[in-house]
N, C-alpha and C positions, 0 to 999 in steps of 0.2 A: 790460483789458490782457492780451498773453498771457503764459501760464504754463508753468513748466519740467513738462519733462514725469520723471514718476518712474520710478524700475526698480523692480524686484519689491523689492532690498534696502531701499530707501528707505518703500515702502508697507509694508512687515512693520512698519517701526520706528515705524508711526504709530497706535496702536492704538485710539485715541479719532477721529478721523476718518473721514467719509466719502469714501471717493480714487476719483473715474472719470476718466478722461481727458478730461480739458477745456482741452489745452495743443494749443498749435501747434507740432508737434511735426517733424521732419526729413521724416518717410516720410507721414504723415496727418493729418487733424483729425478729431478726434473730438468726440463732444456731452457735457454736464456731464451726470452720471447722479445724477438729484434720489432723494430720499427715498422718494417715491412710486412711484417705476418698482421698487423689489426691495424686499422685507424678509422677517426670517427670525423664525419666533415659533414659542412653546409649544404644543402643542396641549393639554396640560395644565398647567391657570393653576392650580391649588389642589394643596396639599399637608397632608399631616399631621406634627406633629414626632413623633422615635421612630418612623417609619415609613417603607418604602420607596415609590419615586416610579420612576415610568417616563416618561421625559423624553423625547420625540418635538418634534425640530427640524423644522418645514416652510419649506423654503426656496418661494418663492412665485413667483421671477422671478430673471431674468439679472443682467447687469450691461448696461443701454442695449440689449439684445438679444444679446450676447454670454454664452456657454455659463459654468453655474456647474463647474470644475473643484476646487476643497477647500474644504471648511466647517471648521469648526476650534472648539470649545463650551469655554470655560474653565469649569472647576466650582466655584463658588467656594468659603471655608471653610467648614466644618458642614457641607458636604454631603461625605458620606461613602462610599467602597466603591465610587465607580462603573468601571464596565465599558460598551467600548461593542457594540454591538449589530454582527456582520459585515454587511458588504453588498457584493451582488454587483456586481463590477468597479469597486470600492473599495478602495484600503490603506488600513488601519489605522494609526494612532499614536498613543500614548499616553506621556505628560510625569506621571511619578510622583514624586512631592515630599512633607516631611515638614509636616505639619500643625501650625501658630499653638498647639495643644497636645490632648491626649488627649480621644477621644469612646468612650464607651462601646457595645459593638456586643455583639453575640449572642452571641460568641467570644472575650470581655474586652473591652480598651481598643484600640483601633489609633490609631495615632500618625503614620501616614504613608499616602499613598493617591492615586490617582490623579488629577490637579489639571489634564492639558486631554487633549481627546480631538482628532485628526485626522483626518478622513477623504478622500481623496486620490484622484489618478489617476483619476478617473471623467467624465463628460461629461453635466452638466444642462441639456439646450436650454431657453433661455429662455423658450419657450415652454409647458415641460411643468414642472409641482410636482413633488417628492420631500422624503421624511423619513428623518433620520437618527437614529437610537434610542440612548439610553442609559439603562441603570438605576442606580441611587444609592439610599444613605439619606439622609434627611433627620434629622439631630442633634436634638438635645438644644438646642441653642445658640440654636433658631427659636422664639418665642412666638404664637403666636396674633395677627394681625393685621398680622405681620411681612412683607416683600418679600425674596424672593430672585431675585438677577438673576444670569443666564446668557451671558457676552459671548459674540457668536460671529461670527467672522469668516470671511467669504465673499470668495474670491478666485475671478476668472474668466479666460479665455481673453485680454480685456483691460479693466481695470478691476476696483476690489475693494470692499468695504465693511468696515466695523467697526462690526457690530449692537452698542456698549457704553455707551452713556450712559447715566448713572445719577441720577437727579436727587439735587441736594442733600435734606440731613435740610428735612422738610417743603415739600421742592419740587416747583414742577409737571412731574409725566412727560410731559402731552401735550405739552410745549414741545420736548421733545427730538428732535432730528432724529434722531439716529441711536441709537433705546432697544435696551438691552439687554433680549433676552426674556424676560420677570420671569414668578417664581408666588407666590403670595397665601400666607400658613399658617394654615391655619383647624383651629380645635379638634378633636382626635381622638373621634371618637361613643364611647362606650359602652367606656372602657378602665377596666377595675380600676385598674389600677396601672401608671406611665408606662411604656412601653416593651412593652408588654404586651396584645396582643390579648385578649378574651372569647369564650368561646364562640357569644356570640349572635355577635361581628364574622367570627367562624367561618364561621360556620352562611350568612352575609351575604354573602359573599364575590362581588364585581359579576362577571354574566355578559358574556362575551367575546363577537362575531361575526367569521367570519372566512367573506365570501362569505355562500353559503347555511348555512354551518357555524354552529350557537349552539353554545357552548363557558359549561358549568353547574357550579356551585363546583366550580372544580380545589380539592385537598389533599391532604397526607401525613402518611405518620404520623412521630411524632417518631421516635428511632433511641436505644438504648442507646450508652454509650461502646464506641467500637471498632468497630460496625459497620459493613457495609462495604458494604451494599443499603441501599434505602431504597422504599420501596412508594408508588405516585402513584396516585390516584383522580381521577374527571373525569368527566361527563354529555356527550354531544354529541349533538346533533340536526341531521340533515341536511335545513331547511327547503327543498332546489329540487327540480327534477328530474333532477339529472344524479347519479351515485352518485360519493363522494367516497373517501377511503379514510384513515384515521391513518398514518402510517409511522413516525413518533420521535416523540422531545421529547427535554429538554435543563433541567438547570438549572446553578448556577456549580460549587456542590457536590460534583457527580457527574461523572465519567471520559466515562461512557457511557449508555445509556438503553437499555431494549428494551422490546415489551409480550410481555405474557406472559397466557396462561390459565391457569385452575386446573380440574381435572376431577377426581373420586372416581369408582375404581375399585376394586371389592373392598374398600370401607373404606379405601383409603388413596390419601391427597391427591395431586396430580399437578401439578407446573408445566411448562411448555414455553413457550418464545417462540411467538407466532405469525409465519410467513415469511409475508413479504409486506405485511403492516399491515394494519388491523382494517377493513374493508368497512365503509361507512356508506351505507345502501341511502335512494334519495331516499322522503322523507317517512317515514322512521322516525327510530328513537334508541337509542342504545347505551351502559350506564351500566357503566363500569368501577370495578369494587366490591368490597370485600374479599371471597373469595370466588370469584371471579368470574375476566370481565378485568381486567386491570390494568397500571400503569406499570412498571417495574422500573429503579430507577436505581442504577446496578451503581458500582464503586471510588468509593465515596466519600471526598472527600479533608478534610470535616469534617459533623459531625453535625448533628441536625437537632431544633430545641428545640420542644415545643412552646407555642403562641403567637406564634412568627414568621410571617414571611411572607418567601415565598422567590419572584424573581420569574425566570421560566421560561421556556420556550415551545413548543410543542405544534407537529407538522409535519402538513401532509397534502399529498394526493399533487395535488388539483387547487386549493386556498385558501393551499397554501403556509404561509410559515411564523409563527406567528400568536404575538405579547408574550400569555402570560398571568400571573395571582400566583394562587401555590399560597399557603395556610394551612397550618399544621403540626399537626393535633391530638397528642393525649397517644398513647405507646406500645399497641398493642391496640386504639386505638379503632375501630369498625366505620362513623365517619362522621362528615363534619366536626368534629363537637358533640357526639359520642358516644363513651363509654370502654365497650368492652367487659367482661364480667362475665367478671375473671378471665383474660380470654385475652391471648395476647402474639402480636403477627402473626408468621409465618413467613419472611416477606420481611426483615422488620427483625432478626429474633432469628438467622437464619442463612437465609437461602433458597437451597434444593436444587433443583438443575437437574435435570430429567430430561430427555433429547429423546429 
């Protein structure tokens, strides 16, 4: 029989439902948009509790072949901190709300935090994939073999979805038409103490690609109280043939980012930005190190512990701009996993510009 047809006010209000235009409507008819034709998933299905997560949305298909215009990812409780990821010729929105009650984070307890992200204004042809990025903590609240689902509603040009079905306690997910994109929580490797990275998980830290770009344990060093630089290390290998180049990075912490060298002349140490960003000649590799090159991340608006993990992202000039997690070693350390003998970095304890 036929059906009324809805306005956009009417589908907002329906948040458990799959809505495409299947009514006989004044101006058109349009066809029922099944479960199979669109859906939007995880690309990371596993998480750690006490640990940050980088949530990457792929939206897969349209609506019936109709253009995806706003995603929208509700974060549910225990998941903590998140921020979404800009993207080009998308607004942004974000719905900040007080938290079911206190989780403990790097920087004490927070109590309130951001609870849906929107991303807007943009034009997904139906025919072409994209991902929208957000980083979070994953609480305390998650146990080991637990499911956290992700609703996320996809509205398009005409017709919408509501990716939020969540099966009942011990229910079957494949049954659900319309599943919320879930991730798994599996045991944290190798942690001392909850909340708390080891040096080995340090030292571990999974390599990035970005293009020809391998991208090898980013980390920093932790920061005394007050500090207001903070020093970033990172390996990169330009596997192709075309030369690539670093230009920034970025984490939440930090104002701003530069890279910098260090050179000894006459005995005495020398920093300078480098103009331009670091050359990455095809088929070499360039390990910025204490010492050396390196990250420089300038007005720091809170410190940097270490054992966290701070998630980031590194820029170049032809791979664009690429999600990585830095590690934080101890104050002084010379490397991931390694405390310096006695020394305090210069970057962290006060770092002197010379140009």
């Amino acid at each position: 029989m036929p059906r009324l047809c809805l306005t956009a006010p009417l589908r907002a209000a329906l948040p458990l439902v799959l809505i495409g235009p299947n009514a006989v409507c004044p101006s058109a008819v349009f066809g029922l948009v099944s479960p199979a034709s669109a859906h939007a998933v995880l690309e990371r299905k596993e998480a750690a509790p006490n640990a940050a997560y980088r949530g990457v949305v792929q939206i897969m298909h349209g609506c019936d072949g109709r253009p995806t215009t706003r995603i929208s990812v509700t974060i549910p409780e225990g998941v903590t901190g998140a921020k979404p990821m800009p993207k080009p010729g998308w607004t942004i929105e974000t719905v900040k709300s007080a938290y079911a009650r206190s989780y403990p984070s790097f920087h004490g307890q927070v109590s309130e935090g951001v609870t849906k992200i929107t991303w807007s204004g943009g034009s997904l042809p139906d025919e072409q994939i994209d991902e929208f990025t957000f980083f979070a903590r994953i609480s305390d609240a998650f146990a080991p073999g637990a499911t956290i689902y992700f609703p996320v509603e996809q509205d398009c040009t005409e017709g919408s979805y509501r990716w939020s079905d969540v099966p009942a306690e011990n229910g079957n997910a494949q049954a659900l038409k319309a599943p919320a994109p879930a991730v798994r929580i599996i045991a944290a490797q190798g942690t001392a103490t909850q909340g708390t990275a080891t040096a080995a998980q340090a030292s571990a830290a999974p390599a990035a690609k970005a293009g020809a770009i391998a991208i090898e344990t980013p980390w920093l060093r932790a920061t005394p109280g007050g500090a207001k630089v903070a020093g970033g290390y990172v390996t990169l290998r330009n596997t192709g043939t075309e030369p690539d180049r670093l230009t920034g990075a970025a984490i939440p912490q930090a104002g701003r980012a530069e890279i910098h060298s260090m050179t000894t002349e006459g005995g005495v140490m020398k920093m300078a930005p480098v103009e331009g960003g670091l050359a990455l000649a095809p088929g070499a590799g360039v390990a910025l190190k204490p010492g050396g090159y390196h990250l420089m991340f300038l007005d720091l608006k809170d410190g940097l512990k270490a054992g966290e993990t701070v998630a980031g992202t590194l820029t170049f000039e032809r791979a664009g701009t690429v999600p990585v997690t830095f590690t934080v070693a101890p104050i002084g350390a010379q490397g991931p996993d390694r405390q310096g003998p006695g020394a305090t970095a210069p970057e962290a304890d006060g770092h002197k510009h010379h140009h």
